[in-house]
mmCIF file of the N, C-alpha and C atoms, coordinates in Angstrom:
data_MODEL
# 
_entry.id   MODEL 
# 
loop_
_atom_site.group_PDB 
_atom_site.id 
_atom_site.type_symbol 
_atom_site.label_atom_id 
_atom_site.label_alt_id 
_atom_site.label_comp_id 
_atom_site.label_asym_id 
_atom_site.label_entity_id 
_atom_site.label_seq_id 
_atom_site.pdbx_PDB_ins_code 
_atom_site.Cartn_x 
_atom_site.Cartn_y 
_atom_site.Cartn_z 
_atom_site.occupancy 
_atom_site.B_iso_or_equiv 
_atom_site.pdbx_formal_charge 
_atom_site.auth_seq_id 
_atom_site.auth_comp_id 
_atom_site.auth_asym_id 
_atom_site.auth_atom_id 
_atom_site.pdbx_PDB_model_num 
ATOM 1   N N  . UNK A 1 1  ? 11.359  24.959  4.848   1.00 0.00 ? 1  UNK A N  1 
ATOM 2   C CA . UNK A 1 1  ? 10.313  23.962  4.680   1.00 0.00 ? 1  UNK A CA 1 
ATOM 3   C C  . UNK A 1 1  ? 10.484  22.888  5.756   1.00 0.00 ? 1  UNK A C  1 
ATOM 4   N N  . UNK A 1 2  ? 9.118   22.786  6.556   1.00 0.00 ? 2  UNK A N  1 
ATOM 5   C CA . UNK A 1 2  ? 9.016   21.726  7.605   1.00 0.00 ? 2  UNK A CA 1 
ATOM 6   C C  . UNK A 1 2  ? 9.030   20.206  7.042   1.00 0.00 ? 2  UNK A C  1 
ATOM 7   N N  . UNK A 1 3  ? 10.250  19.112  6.830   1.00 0.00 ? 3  UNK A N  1 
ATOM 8   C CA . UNK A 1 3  ? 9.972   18.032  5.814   1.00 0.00 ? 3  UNK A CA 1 
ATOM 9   C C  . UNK A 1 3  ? 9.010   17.429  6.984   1.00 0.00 ? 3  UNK A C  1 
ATOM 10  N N  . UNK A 1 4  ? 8.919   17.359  8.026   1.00 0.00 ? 4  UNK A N  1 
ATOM 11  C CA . UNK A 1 4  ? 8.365   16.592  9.208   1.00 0.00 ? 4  UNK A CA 1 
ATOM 12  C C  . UNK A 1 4  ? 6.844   17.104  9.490   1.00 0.00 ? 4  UNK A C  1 
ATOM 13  N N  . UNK A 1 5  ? 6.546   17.875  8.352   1.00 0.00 ? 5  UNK A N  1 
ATOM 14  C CA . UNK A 1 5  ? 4.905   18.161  8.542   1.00 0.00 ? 5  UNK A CA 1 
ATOM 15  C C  . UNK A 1 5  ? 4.065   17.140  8.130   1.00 0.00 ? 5  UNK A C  1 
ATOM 16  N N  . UNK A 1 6  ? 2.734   16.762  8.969   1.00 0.00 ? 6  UNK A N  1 
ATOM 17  C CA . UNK A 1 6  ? 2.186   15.793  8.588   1.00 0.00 ? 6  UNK A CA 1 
ATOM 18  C C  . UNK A 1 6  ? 0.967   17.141  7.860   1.00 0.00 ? 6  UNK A C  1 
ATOM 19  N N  . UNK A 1 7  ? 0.313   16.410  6.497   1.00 0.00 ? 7  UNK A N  1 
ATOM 20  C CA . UNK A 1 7  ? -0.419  16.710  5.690   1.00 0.00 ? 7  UNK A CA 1 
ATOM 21  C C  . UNK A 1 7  ? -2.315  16.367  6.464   1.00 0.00 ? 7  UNK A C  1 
ATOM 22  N N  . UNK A 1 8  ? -3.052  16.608  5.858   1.00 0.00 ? 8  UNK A N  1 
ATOM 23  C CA . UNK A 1 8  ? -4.358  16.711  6.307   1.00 0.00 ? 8  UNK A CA 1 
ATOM 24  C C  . UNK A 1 8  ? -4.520  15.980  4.895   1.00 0.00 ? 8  UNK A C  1 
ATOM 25  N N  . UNK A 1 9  ? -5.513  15.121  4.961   1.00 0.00 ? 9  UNK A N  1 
ATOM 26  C CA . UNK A 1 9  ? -6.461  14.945  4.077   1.00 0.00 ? 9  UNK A CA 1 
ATOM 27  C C  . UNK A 1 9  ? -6.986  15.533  2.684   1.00 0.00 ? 9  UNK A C  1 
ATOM 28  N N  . UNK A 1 10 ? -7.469  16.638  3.165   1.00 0.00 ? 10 UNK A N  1 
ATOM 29  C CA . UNK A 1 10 ? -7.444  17.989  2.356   1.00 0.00 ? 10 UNK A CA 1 
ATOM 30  C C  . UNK A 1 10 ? -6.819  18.378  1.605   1.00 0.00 ? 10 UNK A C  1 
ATOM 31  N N  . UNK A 1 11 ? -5.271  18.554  2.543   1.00 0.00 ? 11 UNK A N  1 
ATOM 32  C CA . UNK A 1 11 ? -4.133  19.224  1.553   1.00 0.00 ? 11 UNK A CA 1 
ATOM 33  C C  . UNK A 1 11 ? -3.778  18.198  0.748   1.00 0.00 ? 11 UNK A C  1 
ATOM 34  N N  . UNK A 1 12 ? -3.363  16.789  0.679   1.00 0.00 ? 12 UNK A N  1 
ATOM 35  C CA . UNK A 1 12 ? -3.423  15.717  0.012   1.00 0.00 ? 12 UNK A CA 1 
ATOM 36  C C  . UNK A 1 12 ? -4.070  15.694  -1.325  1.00 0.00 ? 12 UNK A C  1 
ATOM 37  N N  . UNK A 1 13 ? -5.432  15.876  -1.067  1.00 0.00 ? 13 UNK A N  1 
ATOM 38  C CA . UNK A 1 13 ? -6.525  16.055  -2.258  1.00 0.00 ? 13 UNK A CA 1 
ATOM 39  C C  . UNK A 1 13 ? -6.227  17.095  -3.251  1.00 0.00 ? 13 UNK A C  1 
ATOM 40  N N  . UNK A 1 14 ? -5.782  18.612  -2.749  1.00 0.00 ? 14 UNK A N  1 
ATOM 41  C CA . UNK A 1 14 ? -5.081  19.527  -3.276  1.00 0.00 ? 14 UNK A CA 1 
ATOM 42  C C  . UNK A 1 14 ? -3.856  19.153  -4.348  1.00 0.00 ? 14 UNK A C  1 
ATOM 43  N N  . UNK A 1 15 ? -3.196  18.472  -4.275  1.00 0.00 ? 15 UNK A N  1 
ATOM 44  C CA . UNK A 1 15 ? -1.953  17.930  -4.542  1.00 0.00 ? 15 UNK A CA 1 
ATOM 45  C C  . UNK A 1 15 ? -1.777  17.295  -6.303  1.00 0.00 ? 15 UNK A C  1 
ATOM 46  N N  . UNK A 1 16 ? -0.885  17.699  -6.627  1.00 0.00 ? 16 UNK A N  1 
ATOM 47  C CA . UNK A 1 16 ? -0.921  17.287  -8.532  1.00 0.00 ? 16 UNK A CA 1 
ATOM 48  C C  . UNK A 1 16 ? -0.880  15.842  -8.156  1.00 0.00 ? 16 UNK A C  1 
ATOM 49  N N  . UNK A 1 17 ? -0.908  15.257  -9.267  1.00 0.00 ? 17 UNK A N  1 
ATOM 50  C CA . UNK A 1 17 ? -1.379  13.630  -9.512  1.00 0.00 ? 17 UNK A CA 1 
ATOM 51  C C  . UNK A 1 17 ? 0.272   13.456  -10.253 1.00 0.00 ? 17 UNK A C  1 
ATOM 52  N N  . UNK A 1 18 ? 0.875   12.697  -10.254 1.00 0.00 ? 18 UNK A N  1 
ATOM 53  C CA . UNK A 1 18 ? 2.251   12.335  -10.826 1.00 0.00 ? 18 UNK A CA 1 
ATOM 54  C C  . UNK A 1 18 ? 1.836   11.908  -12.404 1.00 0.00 ? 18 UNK A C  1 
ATOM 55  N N  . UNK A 1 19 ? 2.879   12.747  -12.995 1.00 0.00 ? 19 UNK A N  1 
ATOM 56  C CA . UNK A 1 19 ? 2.398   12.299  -14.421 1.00 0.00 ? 19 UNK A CA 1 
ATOM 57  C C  . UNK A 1 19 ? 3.324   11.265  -14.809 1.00 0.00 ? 19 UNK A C  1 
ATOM 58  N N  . UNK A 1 20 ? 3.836   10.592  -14.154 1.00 0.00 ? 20 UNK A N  1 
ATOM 59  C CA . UNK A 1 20 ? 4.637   9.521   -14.281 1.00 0.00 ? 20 UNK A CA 1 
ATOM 60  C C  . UNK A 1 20 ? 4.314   8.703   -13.872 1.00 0.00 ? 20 UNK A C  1 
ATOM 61  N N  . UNK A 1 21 ? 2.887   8.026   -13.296 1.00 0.00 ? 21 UNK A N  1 
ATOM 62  C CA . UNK A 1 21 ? 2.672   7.377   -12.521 1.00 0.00 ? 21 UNK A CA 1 
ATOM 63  C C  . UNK A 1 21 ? 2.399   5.821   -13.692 1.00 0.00 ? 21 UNK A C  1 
ATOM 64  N N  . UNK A 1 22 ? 1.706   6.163   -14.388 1.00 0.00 ? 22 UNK A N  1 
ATOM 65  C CA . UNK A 1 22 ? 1.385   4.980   -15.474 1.00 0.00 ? 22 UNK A CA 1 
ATOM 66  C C  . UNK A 1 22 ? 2.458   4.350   -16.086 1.00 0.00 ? 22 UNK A C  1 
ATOM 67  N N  . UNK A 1 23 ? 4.017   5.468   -16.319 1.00 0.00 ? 23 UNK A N  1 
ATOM 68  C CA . UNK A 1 23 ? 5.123   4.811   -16.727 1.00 0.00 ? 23 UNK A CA 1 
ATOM 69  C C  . UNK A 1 23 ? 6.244   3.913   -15.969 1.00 0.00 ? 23 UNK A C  1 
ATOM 70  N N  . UNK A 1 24 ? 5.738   4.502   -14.418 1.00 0.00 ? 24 UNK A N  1 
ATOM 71  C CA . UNK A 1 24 ? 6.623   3.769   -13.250 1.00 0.00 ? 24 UNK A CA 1 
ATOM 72  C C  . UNK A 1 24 ? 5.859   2.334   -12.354 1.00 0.00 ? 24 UNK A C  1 
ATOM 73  N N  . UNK A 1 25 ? 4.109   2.552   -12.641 1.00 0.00 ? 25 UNK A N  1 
ATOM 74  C CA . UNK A 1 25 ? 3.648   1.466   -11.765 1.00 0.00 ? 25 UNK A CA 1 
ATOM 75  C C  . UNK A 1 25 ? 3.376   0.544   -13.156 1.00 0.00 ? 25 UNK A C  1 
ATOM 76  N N  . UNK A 1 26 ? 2.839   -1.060  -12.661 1.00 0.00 ? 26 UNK A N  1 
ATOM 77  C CA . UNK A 1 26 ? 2.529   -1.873  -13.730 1.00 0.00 ? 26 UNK A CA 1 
ATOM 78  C C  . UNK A 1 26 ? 1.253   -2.573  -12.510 1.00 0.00 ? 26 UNK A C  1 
ATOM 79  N N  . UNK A 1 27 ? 0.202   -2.693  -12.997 1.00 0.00 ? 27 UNK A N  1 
ATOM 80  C CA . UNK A 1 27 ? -0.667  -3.628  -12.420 1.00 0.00 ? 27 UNK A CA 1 
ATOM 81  C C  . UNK A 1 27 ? -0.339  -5.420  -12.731 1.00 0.00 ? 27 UNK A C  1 
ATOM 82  N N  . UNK A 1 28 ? -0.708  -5.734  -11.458 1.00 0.00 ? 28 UNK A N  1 
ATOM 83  C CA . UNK A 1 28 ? -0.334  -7.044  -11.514 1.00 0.00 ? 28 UNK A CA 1 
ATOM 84  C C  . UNK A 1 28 ? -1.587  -7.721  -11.029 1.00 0.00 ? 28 UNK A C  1 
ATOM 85  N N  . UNK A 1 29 ? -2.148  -8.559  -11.250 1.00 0.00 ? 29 UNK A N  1 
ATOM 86  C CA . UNK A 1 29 ? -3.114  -9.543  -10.938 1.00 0.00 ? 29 UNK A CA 1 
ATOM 87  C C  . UNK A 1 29 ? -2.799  -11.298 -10.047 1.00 0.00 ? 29 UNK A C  1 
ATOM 88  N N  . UNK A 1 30 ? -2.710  -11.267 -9.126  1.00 0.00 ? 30 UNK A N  1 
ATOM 89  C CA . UNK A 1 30 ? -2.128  -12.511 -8.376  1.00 0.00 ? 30 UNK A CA 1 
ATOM 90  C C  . UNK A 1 30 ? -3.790  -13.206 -8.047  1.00 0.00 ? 30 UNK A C  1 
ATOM 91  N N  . UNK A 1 31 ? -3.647  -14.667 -8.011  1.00 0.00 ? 31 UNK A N  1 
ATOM 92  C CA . UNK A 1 31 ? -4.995  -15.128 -7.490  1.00 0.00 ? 31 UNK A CA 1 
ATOM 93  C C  . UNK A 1 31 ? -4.623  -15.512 -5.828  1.00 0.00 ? 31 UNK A C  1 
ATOM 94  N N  . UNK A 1 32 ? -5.099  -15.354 -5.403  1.00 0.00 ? 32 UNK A N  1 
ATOM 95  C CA . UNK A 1 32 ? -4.964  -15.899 -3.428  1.00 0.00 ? 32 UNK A CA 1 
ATOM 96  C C  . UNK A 1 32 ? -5.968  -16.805 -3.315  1.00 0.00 ? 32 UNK A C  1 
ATOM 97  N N  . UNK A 1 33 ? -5.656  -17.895 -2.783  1.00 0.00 ? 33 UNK A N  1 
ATOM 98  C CA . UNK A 1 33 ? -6.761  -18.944 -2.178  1.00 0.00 ? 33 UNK A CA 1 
ATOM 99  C C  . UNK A 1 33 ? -7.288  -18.054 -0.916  1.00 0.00 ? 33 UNK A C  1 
ATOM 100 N N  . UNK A 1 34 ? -9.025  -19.088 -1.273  1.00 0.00 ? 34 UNK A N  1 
ATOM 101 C CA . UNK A 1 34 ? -10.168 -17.953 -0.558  1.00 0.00 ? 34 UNK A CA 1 
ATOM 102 C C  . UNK A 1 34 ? -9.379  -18.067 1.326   1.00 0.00 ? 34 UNK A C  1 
ATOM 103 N N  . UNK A 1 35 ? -8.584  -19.595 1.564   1.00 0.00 ? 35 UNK A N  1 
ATOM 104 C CA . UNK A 1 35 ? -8.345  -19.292 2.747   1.00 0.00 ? 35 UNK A CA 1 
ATOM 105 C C  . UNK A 1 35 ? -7.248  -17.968 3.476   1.00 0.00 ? 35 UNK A C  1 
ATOM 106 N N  . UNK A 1 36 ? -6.443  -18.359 2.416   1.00 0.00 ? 36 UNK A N  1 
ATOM 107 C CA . UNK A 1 36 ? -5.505  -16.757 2.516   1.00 0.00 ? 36 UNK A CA 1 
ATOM 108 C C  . UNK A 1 36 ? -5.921  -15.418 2.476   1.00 0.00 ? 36 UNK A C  1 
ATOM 109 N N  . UNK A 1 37 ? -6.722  -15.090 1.751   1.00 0.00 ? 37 UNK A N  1 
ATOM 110 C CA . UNK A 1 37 ? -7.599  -13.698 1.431   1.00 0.00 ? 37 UNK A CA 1 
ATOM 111 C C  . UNK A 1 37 ? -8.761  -13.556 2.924   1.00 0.00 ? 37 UNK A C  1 
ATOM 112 N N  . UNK A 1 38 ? -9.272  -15.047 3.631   1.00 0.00 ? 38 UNK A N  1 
ATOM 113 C CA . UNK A 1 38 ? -9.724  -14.946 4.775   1.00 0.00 ? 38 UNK A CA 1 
ATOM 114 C C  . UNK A 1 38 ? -8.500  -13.573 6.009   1.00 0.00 ? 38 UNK A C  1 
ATOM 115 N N  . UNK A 1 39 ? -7.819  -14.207 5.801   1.00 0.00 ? 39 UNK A N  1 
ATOM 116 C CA . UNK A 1 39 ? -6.613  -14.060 6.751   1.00 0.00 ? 39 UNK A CA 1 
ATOM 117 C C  . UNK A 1 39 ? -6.190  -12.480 6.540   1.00 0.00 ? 39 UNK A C  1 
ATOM 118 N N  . UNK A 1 40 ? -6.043  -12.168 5.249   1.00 0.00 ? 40 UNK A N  1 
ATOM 119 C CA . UNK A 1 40 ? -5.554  -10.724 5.303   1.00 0.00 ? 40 UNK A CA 1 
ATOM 120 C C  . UNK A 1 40 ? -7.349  -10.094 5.429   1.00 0.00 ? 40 UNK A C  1 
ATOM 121 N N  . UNK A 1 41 ? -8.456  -10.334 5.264   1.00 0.00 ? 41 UNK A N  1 
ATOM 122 C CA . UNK A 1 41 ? -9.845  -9.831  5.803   1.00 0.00 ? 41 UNK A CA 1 
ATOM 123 C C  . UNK A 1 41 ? -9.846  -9.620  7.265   1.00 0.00 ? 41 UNK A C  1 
ATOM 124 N N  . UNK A 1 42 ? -8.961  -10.231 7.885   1.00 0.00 ? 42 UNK A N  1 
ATOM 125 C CA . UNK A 1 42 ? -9.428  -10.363 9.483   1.00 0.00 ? 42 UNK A CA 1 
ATOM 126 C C  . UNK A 1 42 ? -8.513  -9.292  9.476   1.00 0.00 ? 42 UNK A C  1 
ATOM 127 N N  . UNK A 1 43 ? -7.340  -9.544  8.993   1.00 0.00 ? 43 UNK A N  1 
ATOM 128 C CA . UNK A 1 43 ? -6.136  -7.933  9.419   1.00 0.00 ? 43 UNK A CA 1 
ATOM 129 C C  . UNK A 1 43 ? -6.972  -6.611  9.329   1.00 0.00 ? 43 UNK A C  1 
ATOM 130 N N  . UNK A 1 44 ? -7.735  -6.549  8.249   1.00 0.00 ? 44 UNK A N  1 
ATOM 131 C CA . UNK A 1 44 ? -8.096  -5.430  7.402   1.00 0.00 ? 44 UNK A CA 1 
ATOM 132 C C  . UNK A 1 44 ? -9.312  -4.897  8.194   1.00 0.00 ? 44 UNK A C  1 
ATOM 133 N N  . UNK A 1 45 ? -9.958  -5.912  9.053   1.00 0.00 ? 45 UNK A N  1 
ATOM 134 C CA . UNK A 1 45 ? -11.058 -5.291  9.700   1.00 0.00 ? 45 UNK A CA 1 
ATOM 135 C C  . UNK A 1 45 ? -10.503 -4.760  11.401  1.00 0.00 ? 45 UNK A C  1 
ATOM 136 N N  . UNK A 1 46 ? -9.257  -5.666  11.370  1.00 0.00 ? 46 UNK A N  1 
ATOM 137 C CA . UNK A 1 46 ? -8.036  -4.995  13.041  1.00 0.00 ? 46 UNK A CA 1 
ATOM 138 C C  . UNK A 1 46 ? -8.077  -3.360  12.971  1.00 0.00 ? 46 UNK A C  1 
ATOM 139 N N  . UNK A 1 47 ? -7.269  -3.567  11.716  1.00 0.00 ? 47 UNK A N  1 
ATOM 140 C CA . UNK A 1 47 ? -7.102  -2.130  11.253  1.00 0.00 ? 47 UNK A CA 1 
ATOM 141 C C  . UNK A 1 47 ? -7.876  -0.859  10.853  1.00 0.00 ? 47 UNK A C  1 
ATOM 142 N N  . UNK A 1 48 ? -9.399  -0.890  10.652  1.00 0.00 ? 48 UNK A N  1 
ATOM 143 C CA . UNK A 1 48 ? -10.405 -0.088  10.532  1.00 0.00 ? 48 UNK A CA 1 
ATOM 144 C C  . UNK A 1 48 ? -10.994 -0.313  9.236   1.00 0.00 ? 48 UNK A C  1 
ATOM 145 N N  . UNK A 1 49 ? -12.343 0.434   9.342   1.00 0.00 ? 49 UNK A N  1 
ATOM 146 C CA . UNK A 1 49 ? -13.563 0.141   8.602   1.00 0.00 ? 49 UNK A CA 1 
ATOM 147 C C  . UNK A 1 49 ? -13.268 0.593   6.886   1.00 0.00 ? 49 UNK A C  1 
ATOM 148 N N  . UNK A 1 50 ? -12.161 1.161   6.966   1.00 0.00 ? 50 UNK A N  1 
ATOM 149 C CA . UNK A 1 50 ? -11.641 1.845   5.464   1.00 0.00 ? 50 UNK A CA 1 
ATOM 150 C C  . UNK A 1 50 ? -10.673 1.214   5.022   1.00 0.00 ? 50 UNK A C  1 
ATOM 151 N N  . UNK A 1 51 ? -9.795  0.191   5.942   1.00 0.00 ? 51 UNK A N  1 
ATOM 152 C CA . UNK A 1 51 ? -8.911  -1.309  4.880   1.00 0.00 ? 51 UNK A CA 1 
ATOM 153 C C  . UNK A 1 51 ? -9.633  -2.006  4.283   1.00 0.00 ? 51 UNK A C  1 
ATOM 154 N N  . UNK A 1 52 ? -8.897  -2.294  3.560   1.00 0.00 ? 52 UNK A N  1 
ATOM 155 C CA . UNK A 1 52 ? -9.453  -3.413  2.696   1.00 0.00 ? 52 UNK A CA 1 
ATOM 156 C C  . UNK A 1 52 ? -8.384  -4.451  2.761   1.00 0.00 ? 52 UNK A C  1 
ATOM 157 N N  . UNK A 1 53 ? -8.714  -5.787  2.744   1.00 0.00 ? 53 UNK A N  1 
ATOM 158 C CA . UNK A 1 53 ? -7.993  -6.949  2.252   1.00 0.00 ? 53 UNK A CA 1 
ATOM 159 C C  . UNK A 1 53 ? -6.822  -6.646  0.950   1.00 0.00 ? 53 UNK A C  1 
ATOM 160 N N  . UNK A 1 54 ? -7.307  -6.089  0.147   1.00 0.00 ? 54 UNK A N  1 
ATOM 161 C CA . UNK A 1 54 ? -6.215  -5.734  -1.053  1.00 0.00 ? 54 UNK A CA 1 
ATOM 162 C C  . UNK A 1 54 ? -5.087  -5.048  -0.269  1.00 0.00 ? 54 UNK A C  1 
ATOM 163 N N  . UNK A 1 55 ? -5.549  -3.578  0.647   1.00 0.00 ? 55 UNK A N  1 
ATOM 164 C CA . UNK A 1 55 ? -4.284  -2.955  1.528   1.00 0.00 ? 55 UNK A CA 1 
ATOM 165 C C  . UNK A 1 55 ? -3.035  -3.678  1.710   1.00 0.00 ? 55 UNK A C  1 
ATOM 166 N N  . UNK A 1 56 ? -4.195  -4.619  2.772   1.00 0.00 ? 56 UNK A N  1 
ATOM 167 C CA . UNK A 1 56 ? -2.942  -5.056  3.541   1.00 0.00 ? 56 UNK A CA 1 
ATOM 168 C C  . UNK A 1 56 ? -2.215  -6.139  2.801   1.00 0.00 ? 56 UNK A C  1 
ATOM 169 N N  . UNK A 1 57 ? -2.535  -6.482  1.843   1.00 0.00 ? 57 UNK A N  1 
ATOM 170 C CA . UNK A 1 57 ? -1.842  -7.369  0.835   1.00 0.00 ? 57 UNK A CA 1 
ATOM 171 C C  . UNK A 1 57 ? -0.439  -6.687  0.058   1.00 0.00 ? 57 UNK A C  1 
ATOM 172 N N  . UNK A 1 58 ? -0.807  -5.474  -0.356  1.00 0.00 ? 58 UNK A N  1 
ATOM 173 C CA . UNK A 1 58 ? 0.128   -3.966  -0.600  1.00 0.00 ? 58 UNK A CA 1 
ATOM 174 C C  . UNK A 1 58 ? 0.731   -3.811  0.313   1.00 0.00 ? 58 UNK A C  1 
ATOM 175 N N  . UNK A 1 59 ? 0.835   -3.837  1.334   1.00 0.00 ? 59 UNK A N  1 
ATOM 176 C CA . UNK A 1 59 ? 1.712   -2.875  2.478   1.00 0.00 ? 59 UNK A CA 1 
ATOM 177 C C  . UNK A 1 59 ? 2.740   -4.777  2.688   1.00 0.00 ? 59 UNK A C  1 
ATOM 178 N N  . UNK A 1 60 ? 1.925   -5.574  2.690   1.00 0.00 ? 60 UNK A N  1 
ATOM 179 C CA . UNK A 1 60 ? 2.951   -6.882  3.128   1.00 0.00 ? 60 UNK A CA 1 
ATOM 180 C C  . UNK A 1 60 ? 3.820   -6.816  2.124   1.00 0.00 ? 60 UNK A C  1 
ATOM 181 N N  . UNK A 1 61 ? 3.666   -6.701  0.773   1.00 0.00 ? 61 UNK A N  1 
ATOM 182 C CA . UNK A 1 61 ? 4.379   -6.927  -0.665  1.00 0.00 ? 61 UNK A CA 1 
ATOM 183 C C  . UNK A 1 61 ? 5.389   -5.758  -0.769  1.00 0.00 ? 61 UNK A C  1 
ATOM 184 N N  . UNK A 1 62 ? 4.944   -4.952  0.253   1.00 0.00 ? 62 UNK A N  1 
ATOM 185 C CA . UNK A 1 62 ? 5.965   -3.357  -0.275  1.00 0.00 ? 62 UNK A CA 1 
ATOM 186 C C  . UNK A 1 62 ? 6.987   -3.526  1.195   1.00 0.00 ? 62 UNK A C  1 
ATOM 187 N N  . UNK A 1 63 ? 6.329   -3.735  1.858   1.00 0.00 ? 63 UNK A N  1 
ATOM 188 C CA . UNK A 1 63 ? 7.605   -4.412  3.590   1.00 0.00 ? 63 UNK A CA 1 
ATOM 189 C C  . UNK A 1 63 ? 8.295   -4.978  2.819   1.00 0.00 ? 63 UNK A C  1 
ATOM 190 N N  . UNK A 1 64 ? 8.148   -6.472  2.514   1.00 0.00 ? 64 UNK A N  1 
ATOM 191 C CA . UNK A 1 64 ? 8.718   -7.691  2.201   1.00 0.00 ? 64 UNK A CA 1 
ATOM 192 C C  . UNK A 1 64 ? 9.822   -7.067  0.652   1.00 0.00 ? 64 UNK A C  1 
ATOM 193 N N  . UNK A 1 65 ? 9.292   -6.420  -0.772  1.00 0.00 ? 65 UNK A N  1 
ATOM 194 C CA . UNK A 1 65 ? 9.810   -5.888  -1.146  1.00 0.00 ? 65 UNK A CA 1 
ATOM 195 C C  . UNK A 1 65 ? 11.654  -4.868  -0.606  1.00 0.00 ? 65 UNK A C  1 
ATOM 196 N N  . UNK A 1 66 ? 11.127  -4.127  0.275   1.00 0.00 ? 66 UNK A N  1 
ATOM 197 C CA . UNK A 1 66 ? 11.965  -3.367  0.978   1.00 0.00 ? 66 UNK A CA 1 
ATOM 198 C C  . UNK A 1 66 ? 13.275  -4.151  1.930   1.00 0.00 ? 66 UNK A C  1 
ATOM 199 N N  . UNK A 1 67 ? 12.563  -5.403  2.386   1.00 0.00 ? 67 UNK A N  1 
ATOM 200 C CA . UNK A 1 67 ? 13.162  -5.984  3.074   1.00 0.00 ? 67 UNK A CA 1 
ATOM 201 C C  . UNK A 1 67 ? 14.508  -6.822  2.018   1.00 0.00 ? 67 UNK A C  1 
ATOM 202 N N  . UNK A 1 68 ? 14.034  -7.074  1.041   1.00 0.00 ? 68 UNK A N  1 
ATOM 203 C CA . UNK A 1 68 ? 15.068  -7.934  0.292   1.00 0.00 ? 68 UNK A CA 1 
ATOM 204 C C  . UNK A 1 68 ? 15.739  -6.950  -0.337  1.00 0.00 ? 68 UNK A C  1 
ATOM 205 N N  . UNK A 1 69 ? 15.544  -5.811  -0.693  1.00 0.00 ? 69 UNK A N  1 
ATOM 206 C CA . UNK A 1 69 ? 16.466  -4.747  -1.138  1.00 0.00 ? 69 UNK A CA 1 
ATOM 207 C C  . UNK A 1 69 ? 17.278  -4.226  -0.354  1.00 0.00 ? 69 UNK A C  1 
ATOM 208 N N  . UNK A 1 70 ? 17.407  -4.258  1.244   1.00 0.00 ? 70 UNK A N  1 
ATOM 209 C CA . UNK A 1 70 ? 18.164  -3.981  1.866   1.00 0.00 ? 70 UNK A CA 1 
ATOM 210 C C  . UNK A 1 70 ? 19.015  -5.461  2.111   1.00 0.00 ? 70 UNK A C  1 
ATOM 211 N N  . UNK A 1 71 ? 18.857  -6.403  2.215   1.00 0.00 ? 71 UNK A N  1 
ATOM 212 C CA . UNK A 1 71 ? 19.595  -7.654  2.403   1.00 0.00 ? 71 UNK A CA 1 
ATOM 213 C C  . UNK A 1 71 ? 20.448  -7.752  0.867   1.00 0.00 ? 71 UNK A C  1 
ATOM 214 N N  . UNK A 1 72 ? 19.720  -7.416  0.037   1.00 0.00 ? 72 UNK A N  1 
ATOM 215 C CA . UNK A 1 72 ? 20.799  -7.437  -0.989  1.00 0.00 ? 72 UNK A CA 1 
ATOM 216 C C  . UNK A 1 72 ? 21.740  -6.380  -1.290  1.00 0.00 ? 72 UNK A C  1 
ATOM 217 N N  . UNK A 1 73 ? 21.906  -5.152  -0.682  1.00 0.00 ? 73 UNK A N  1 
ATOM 218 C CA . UNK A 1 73 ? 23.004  -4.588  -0.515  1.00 0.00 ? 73 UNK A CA 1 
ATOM 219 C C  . UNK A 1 73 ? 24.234  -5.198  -0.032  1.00 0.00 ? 73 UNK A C  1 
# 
């Protein structure tokens, strides 16, 4: 097995859904001032017509996440 294969779209869609997913994620609701939510809008439109502002709000929280889990080793 190639672990270094990149997937298509397609095959993605193909793919089982984790049945663990509802027991491992928790939704969270944060409010952002409209000027901050400006700011990750401008990223989101850098990045193409299919980001969204929420994305890149996710990908900063899951960096930043990652980042303090390795400093706390």
């Amino acid at each position: 097995m190639d672990l270094l294969k990149e997937f298509t779209r397609e095959e993605l869609k193909k793919g089982v859904k984790n049945p663990f997913y509802e027991k491992l994620n928790r939704e969270v609701l944060v409010s952002v001032r409209h000027d901050d939510y400006a700011i990750f809008q401008d990223v989101a439109k850098m990045n193409g017509e299919r980001t969204t502002p929420e994305d890149v709000m996710r990908r900063c929280l899951i960096d930043y996440a990652k980042m303090l889990k390795e400093h706390e080793d």
